[in-house]
Kinemage of the C-alpha trace (Angstrom):
@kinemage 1
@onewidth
@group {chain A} dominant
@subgroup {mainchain}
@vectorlist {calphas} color= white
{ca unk a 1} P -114.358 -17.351 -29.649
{ca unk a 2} L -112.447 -17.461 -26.685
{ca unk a 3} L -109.483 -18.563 -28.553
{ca unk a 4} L -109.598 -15.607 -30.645
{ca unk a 5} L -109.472 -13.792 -28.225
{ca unk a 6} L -106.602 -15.350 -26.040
{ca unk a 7} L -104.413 -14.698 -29.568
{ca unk a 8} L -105.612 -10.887 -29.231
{ca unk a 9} L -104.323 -10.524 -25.598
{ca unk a 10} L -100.939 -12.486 -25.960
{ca unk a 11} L -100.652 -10.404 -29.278
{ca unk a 12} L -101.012 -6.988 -27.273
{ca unk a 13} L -98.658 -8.748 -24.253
{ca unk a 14} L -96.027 -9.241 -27.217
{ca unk a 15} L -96.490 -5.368 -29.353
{ca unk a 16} L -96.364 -4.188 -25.581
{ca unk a 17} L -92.717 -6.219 -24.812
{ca unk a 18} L -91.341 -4.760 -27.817
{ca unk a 19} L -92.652 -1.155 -27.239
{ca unk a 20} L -90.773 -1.165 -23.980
{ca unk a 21} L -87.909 -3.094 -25.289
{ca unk a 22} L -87.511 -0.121 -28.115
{ca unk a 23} L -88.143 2.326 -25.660
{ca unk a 24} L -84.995 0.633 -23.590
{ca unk a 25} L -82.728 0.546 -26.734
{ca unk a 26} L -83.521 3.960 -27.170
{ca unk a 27} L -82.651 5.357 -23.429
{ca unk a 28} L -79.222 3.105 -24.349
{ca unk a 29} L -78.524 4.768 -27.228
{ca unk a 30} L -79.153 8.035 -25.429
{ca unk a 31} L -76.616 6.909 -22.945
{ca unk a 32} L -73.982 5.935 -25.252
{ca unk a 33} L -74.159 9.248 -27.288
{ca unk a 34} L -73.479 10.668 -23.986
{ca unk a 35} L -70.512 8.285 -23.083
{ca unk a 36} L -69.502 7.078 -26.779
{ca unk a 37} L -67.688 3.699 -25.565
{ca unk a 38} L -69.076 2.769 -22.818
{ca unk a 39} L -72.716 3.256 -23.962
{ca unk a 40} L -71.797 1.184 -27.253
{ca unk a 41} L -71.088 -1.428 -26.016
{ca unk a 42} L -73.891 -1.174 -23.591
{ca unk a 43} L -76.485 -1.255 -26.674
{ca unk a 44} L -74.032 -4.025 -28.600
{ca unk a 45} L -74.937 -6.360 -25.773
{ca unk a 46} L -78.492 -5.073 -25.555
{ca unk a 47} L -78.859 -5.834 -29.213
{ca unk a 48} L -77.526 -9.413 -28.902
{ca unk a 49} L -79.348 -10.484 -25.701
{ca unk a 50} L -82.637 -9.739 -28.151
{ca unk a 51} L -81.861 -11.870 -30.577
């Protein structure tokens, strides 16, 4: 049981990193359409840090 439901919580503590981790890609992308090459390579090194 209770290890059931320790996979449930660190499940929801991962879908929750990645929702905010989207949501940050997306404010960088937001930013670079603003400032083209600056913001681009903002998100480029966003996108590689994640990997």
């Amino acid at each position: 049981m209770q290890a059931g439901c320790k996979a449930k919580f660190i499940g929801l503590c991962r879908s929750a990193a990645c929702l905010s981790r989207s949501l940050f890609a997306a404010k960088i992308v937001q930013a670079g359409r603003k400032n083209k090459s600056a913001g681009r390579t903002i998100a480029i090194n966003a996108s590689d840090n994640r990997i």
